[in-house]
NULUMDO-480633 format. One record per residue (C-alpha): residue in three letters; x, y, z. Coordinates in steps of 0.25 Angstrom, whole numbers, plus 5000, padded with zeros to 4 digits. Layout:
BEGIN
<pt res="ALA" xx="X" yy="Y" zz="Z"/>
...
% end
This chain:
BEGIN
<pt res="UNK" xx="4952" yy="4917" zz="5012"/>
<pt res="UNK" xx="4968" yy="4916" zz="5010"/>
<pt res="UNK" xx="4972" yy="4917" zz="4995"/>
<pt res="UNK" xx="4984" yy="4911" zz="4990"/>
<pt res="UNK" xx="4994" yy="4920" zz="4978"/>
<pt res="UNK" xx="5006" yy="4919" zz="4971"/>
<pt res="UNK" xx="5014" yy="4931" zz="4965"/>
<pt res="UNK" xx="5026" yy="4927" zz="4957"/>
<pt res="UNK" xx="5040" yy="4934" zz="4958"/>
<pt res="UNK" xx="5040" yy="4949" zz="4953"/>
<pt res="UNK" xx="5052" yy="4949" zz="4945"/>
<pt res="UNK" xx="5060" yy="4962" zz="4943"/>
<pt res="UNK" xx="5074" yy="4963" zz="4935"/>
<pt res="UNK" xx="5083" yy="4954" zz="4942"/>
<pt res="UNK" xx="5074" yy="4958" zz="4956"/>
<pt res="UNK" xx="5065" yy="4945" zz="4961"/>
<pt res="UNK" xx="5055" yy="4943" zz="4973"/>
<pt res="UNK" xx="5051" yy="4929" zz="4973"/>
<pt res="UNK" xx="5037" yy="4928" zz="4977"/>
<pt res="UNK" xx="5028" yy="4921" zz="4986"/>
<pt res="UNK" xx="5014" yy="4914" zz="4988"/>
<pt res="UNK" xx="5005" yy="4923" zz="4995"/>
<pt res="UNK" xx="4991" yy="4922" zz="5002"/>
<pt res="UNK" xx="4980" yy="4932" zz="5005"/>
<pt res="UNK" xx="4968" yy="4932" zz="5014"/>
<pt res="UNK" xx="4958" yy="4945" zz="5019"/>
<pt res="UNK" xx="4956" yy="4947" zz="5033"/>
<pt res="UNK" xx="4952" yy="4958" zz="5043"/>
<pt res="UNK" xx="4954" yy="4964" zz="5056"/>
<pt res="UNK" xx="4944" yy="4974" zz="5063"/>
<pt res="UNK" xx="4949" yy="4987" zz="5071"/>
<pt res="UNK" xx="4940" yy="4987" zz="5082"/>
<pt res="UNK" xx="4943" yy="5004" zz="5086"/>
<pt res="UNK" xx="4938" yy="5007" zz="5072"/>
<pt res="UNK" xx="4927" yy="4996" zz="5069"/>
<pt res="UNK" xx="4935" yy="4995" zz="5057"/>
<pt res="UNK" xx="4938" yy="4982" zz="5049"/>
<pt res="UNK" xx="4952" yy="4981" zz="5041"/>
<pt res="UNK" xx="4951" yy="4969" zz="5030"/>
<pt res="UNK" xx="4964" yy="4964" zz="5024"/>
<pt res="UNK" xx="4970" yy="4955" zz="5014"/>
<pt res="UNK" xx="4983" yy="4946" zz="5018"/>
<pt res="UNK" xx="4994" yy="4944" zz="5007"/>
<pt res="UNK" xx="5006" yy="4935" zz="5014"/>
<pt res="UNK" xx="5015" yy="4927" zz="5010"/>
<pt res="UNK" xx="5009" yy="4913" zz="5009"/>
<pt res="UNK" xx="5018" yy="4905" zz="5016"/>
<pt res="UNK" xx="5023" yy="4913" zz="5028"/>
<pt res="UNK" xx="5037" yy="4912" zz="5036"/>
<pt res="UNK" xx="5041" yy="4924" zz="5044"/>
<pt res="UNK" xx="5037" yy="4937" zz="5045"/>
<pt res="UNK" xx="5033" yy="4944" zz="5032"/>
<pt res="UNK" xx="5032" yy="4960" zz="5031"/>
<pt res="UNK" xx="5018" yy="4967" zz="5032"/>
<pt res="UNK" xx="5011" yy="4975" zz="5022"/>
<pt res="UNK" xx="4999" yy="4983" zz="5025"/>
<pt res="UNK" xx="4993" yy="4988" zz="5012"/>
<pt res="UNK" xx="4981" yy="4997" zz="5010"/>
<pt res="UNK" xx="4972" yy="5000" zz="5000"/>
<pt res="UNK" xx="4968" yy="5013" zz="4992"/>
<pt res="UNK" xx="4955" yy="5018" zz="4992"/>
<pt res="UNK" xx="4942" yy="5010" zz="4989"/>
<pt res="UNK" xx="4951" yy="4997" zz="4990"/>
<pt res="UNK" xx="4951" yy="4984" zz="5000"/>
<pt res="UNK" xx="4961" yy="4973" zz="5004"/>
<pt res="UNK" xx="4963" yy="4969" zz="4991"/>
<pt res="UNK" xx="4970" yy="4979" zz="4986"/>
<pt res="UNK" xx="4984" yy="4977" zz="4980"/>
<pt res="UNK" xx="4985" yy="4964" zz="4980"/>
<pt res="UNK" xx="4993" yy="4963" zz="4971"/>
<pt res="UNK" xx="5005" yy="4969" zz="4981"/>
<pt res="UNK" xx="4998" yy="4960" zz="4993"/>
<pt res="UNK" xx="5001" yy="4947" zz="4984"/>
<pt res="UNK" xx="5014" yy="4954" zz="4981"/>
<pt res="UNK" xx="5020" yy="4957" zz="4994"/>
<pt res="UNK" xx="5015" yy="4945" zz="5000"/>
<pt res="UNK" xx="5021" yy="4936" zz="4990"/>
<pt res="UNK" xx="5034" yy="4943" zz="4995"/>
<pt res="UNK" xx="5035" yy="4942" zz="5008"/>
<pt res="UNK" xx="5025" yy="4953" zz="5014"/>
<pt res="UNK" xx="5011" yy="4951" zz="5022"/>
<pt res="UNK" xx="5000" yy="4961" zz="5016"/>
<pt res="UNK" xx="4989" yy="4967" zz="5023"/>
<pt res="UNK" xx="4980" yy="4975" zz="5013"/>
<pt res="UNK" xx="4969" yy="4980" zz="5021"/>
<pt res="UNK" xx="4955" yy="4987" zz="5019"/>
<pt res="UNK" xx="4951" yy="5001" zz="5024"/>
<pt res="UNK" xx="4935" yy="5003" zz="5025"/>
<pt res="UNK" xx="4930" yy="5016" zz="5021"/>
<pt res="UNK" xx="4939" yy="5016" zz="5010"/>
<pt res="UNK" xx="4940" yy="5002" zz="5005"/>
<pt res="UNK" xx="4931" yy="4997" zz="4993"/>
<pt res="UNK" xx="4918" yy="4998" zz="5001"/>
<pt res="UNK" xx="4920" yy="5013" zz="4997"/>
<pt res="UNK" xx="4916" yy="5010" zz="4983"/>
<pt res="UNK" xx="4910" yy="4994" zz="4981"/>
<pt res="UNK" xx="4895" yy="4994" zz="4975"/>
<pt res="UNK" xx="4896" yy="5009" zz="4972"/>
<pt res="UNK" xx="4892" yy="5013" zz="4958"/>
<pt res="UNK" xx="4906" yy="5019" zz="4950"/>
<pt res="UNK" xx="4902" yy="5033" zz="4951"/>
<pt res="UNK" xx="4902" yy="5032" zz="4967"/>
<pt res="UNK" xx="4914" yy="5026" zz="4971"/>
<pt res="UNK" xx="4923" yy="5038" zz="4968"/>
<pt res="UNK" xx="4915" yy="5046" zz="4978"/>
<pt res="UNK" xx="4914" yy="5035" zz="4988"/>
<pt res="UNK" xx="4931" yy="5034" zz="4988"/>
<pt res="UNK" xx="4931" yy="5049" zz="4989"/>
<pt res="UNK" xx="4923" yy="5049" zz="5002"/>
<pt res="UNK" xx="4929" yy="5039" zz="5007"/>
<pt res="UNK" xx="4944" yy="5046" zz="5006"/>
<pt res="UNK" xx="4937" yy="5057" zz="5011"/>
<pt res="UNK" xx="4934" yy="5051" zz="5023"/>
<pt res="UNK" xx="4944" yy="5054" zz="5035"/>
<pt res="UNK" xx="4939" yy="5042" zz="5043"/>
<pt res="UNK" xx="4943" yy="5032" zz="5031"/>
<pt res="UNK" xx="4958" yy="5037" zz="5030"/>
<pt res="UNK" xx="4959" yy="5034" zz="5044"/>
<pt res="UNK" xx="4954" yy="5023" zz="5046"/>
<pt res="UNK" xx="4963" yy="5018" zz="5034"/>
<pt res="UNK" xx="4975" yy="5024" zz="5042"/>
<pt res="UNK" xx="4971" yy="5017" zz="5053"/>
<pt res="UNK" xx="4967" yy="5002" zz="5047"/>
<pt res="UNK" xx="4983" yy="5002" zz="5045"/>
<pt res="UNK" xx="4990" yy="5001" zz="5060"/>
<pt res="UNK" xx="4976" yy="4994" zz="5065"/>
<pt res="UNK" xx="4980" yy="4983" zz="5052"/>
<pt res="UNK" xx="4996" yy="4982" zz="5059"/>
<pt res="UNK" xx="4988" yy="4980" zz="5072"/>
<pt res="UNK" xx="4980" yy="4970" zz="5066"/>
<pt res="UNK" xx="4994" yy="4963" zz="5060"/>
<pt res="UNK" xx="5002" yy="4962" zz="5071"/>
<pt res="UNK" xx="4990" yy="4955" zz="5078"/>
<pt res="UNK" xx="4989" yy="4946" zz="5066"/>
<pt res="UNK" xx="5004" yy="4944" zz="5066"/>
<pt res="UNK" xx="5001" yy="4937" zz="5080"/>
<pt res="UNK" xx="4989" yy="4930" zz="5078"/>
<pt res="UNK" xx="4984" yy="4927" zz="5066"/>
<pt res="UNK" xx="4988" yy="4913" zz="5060"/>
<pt res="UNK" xx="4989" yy="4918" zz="5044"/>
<pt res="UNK" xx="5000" yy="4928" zz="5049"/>
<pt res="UNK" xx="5005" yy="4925" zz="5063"/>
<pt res="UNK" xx="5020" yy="4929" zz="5065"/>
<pt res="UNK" xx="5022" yy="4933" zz="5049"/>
<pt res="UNK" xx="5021" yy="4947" zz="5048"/>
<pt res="UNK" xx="5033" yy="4957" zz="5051"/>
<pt res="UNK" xx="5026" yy="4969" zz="5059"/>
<pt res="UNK" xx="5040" yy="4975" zz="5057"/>
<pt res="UNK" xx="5039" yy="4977" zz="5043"/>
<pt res="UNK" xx="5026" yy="4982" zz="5039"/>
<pt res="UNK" xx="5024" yy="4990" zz="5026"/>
<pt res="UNK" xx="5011" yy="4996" zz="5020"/>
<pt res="UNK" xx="5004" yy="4999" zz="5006"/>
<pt res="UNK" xx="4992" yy="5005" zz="5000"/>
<pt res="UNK" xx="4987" yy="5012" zz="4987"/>
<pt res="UNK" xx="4980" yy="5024" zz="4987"/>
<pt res="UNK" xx="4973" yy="5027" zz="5000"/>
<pt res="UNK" xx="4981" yy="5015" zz="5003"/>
<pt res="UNK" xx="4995" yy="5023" zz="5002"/>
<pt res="UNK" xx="4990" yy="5035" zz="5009"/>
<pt res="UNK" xx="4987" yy="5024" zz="5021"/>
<pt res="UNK" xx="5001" yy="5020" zz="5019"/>
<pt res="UNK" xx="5008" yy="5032" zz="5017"/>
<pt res="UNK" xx="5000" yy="5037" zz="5031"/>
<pt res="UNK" xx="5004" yy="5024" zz="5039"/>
<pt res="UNK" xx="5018" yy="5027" zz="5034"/>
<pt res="UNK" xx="5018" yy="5040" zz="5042"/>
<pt res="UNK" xx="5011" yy="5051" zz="5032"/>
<pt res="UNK" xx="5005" yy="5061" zz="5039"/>
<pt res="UNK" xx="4990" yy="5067" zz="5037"/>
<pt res="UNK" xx="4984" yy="5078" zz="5036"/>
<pt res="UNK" xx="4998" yy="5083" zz="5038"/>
<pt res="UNK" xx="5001" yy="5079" zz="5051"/>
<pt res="UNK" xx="4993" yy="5067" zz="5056"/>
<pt res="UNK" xx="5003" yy="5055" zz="5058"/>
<pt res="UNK" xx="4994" yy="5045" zz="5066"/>
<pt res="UNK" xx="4992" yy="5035" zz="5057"/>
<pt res="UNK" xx="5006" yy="5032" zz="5054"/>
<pt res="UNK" xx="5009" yy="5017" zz="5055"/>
<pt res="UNK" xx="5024" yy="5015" zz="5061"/>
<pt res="UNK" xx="5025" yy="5001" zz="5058"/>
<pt res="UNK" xx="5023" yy="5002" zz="5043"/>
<pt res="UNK" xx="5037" yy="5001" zz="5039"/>
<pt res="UNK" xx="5035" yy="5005" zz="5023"/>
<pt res="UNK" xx="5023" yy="5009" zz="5013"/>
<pt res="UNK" xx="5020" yy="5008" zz="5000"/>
<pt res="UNK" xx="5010" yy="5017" zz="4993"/>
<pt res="UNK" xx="5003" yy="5014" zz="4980"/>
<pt res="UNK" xx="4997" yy="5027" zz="4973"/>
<pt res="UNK" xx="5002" yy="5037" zz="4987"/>
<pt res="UNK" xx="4995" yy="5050" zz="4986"/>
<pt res="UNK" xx="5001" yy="5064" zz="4995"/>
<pt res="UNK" xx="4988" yy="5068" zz="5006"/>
<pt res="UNK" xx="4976" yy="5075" zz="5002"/>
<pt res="UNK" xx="4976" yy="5091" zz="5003"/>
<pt res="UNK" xx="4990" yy="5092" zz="5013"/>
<pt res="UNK" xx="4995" yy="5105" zz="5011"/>
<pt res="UNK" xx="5009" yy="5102" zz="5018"/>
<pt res="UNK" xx="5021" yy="5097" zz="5012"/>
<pt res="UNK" xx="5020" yy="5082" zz="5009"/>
<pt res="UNK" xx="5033" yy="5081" zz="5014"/>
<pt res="UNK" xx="5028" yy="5082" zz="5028"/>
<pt res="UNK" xx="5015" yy="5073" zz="5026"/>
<pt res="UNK" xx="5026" yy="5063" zz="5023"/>
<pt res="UNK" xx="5038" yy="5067" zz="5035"/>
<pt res="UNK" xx="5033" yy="5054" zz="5044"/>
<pt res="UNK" xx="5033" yy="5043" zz="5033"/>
<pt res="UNK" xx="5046" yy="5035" zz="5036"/>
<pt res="UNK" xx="5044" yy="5023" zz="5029"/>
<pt res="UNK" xx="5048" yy="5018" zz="5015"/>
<pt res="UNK" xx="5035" yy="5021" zz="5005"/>
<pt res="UNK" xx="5035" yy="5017" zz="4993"/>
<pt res="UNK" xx="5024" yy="5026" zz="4983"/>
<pt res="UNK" xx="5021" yy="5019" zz="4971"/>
<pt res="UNK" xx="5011" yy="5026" zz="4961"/>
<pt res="UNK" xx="5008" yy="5026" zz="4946"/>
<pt res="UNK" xx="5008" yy="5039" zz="4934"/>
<pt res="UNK" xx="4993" yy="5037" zz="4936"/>
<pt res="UNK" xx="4990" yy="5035" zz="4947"/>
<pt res="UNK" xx="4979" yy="5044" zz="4949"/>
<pt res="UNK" xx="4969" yy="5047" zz="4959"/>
<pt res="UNK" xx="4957" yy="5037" zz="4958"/>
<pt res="UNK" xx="4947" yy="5045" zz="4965"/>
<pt res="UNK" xx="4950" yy="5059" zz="4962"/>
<pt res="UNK" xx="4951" yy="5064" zz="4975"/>
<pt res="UNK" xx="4963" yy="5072" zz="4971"/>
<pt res="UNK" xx="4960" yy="5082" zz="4962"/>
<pt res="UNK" xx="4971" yy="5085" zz="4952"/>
<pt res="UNK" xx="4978" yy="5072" zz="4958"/>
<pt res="UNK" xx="4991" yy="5070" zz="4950"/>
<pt res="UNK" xx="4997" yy="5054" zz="4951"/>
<pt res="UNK" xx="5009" yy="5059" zz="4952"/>
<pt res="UNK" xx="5008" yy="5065" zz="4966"/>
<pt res="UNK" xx="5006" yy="5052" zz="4971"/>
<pt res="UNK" xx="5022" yy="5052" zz="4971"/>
<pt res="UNK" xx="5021" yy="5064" zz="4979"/>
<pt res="UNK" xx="5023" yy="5057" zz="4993"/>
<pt res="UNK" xx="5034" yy="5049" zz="4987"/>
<pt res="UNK" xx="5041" yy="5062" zz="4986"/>
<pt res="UNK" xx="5038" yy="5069" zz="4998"/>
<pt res="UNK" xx="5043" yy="5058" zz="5008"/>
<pt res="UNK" xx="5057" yy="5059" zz="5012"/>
<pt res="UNK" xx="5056" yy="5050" zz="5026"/>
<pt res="UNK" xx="5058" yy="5038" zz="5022"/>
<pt res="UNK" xx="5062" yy="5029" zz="5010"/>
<pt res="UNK" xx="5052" yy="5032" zz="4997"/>
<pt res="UNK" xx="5050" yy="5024" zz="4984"/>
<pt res="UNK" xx="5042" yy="5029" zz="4973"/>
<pt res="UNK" xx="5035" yy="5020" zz="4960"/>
<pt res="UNK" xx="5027" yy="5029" zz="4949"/>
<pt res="UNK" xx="5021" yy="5018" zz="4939"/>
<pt res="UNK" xx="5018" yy="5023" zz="4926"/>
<pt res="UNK" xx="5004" yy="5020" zz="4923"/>
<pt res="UNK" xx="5000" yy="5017" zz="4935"/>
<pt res="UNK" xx="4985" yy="5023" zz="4941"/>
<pt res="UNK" xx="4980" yy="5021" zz="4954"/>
<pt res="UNK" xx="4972" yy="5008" zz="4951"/>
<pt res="UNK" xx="4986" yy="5001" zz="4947"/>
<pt res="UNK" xx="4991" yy="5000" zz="4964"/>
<pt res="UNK" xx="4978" yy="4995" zz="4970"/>
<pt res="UNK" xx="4974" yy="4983" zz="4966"/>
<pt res="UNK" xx="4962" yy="4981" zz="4967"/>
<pt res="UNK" xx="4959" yy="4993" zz="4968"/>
<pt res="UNK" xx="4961" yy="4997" zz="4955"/>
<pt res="UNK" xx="4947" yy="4990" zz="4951"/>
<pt res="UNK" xx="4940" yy="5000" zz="4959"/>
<pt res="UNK" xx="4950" yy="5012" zz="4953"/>
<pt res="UNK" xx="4945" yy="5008" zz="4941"/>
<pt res="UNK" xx="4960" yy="5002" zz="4937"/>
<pt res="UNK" xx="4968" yy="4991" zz="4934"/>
<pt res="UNK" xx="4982" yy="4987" zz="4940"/>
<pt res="UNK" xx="4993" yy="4985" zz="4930"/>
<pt res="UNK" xx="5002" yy="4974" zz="4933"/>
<pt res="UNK" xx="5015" yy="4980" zz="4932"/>
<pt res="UNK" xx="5011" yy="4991" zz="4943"/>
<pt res="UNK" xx="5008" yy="4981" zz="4953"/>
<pt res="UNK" xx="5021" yy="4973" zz="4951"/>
<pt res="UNK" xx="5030" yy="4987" zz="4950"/>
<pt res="UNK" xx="5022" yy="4989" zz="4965"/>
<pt res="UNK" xx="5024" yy="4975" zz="4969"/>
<pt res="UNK" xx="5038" yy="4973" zz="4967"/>
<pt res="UNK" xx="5041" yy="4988" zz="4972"/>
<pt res="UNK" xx="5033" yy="4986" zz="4983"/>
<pt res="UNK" xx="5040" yy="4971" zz="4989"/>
<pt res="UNK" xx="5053" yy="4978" zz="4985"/>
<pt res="UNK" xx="5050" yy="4992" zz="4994"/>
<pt res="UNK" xx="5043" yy="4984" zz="5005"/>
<pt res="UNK" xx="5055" yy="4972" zz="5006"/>
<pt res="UNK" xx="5064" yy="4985" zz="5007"/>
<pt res="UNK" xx="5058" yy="4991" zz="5019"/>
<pt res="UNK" xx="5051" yy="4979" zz="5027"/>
<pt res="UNK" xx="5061" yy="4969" zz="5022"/>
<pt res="UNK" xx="5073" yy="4976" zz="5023"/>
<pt res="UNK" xx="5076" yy="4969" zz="5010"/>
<pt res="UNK" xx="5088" yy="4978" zz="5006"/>
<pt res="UNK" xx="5089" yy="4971" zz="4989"/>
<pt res="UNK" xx="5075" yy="4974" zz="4989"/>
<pt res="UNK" xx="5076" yy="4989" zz="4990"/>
<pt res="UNK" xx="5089" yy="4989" zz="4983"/>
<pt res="UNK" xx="5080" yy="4984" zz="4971"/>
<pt res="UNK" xx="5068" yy="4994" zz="4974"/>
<pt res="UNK" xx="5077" yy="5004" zz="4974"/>
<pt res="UNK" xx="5085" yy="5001" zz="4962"/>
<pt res="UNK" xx="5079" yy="4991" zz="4951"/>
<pt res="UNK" xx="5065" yy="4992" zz="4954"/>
<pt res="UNK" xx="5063" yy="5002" zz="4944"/>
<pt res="UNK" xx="5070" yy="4994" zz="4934"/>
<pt res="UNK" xx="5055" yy="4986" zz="4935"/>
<pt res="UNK" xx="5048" yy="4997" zz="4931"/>
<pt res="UNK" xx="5044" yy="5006" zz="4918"/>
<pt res="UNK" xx="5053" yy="5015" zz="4916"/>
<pt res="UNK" xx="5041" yy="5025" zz="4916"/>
<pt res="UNK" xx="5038" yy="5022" zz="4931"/>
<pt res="UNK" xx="5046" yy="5030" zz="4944"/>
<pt res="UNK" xx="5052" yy="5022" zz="4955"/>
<pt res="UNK" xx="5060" yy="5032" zz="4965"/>
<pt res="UNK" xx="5064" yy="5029" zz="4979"/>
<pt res="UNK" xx="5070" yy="5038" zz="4990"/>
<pt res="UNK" xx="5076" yy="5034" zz="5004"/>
% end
């Protein structure tokens, strides 16, 4: 069923996007070497002319397609087709019907799971297949999308997929699940790898796009499969990169629940209106830097976007 939306202008300082209607509508598309079905949900602009950037988002752990939709219904009201996509194995099926005092060991087994990570790794250039045959034959989105300029995002275990599409290696070398055509990432809630005992700097030498890591004072781990977690090591991989253009966003306040949208109902959180809009509008602004090419935009990411934030919140950015 295809779902009509409205998000109004977000307004910053003298900065202003106008928005868009959009639509949405779930689908899916089946990988036949795996057996493995991949449901998605579509946000796109709901009248369409030209060719409209692609975004690929993917969802933390325990989550499904609608996960941040707040950024889908944001995005798409701006000029970008969204894909957020589902991972089985470590999707919601992980956790609906179990009793409360289950689901914490049903998410830790499943992240313990090698097969789940790379199948997650993998959904993502099986999904870019699956676009570009969209692109040419399916009537909801024939000839729109611009397979030149293709970005991805994800929270969670959903920024770990991203951050790896974007060229981050594992297990401290292994480099095959890379993604070439993903032009720039953003990552909600980022995390550095499990247990590596080399020098994040190398774990991150083959990432040469634009990421933008965005994270919260509290943004702890939900599951506690960290021990001695610390949130603010999530800015770790923000400061080990040095390939490639890096933006950085630490909202004060912010837990893990406030990025994932839905989400947060099964992390036991709520999202709080101003983080979604501080991710929102940073997230048009990085994205119509990088896939757009639009110059005023990052000259605004780069210099008054803080002016939009607490004064107690960290926006840094390094080329």
């Amino acid at each position: 069923m295809q779902k009509i939306g409205i998000v109004l202008a977000f307004i910053v300082m003298s900065h202003m996007v106008i928005a868009q209607s959009f639509s949405t509508y779930t689908d899916s598309v089946y990988d036949k070497a795996r057996n493995r079905t991949i449901p998605y949900k579509v946000y796109r602009p709901q009248t369409m002319e030209g060719t409209y950037p692609v975004i690929i988002f993917s969802h933390g752990l325990g989550g499904n397609r609608n996960a941040a939709a707040y950024l889908g219904a944001y995005l798409s009201s701006h000029g970008y087709i969204c894909f957020h996509i589902q991972h089985a194995g470590s999707d919601e099926s992980l956790w609906r019907g179990l009793p409360p005092a289950q689901i914490k060991q049903a998410l830790l087994a499943s992240i313990q799971n090698p097969a789940n990570m790379r199948n997650r790794f993998e959904d993502i250039p099986f999904m870019l297949k699956a676009i570009a045959t969209m692109n040419a034959t399916d009537t909801r989105l024939k000839g729109h999308l611009n397979l030149n300029a293709i970005g991805m995002a994800g929270h969670s275990y959903g920024a770990i997929s991203t951050m790896v599409a974007c060229g981050q290696k594992m297990a401290g070398t292994i480099t095959k699940y890379a993604v070439p055509e993903i032009k720039a990432g953003l990552v909600l809630s980022p995390s550095k790898p499990l247990n590596t005992a080399k020098d994040l700097r190398d774990i991150y030498t083959e990432i040469k796009v634009p990421l933008f890591h965005i994270t919260g004072t509290n943004d702890e781990d939900p599951i506690g499969s960290r021990k001695g977690f610390d949130p603010a090591s999530r800015q770790e991989p923000y400061q080990n990169i040095s390939t490639s253009p890096q933006y950085l966003l630490v909202l004060d306040g912010a837990t893990h629940a406030s990025f994932g949208g839905n989400e947060a109902r099964m992390q036991g959180g709520n999202n709080n209106q101003r983080y979604t809009d501080a991710v929102s509008a940073g997230a048009l602004a990085f994205f119509d830097s990088y896939l757009k090419n639009n110059t005023a935009q990052k000259n605004w990411l780069q210099q008054e976007y803080k002016n939009s934030l607490l004064t107690s919140d960290k926006f840094a950015y390094k080329n």
